[in-house]
C-alpha positions, 0 to 999 in steps of 0.5 A, a space after each residue: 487541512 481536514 482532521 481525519 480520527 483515529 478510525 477513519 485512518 485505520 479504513 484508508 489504511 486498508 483500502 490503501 493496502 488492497 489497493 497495493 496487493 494488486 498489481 495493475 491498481 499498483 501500477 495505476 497509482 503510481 502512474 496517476 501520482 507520478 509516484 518515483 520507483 524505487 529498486 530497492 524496498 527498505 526493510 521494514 516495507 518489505 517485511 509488510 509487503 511479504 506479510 501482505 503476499 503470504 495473508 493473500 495466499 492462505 
């Protein structure tokens, strides 16, 4: 498995979270990996989520 460095992670890390701030990619990726939904979030990413949601409003 390829290493990726510390700031390669931090430029997916945001890609990916652009990415789930919108919800036709959301649905697009969790469709493509078959991802499982889960109804209730945990509360550590739905603090992030609501973090994400008031960042967007501003």
């Amino acid at each position: 498995m390829v290493e990726i460095d510390k700031a390669k992670q931090k430029v997916i890390a945001e890609v990916v979270q652009r990415w789930i701030t919108s919800e036709v990619i959301r649905n697009y990726l969790r469709n493509m990996l078959n991802l499982p939904v889960e109804r209730e979030l945990p509360a550590e990413q739905r603090y992030l989520l609501e973090q994400l949601d008031r960042a967007d409003k501003e």
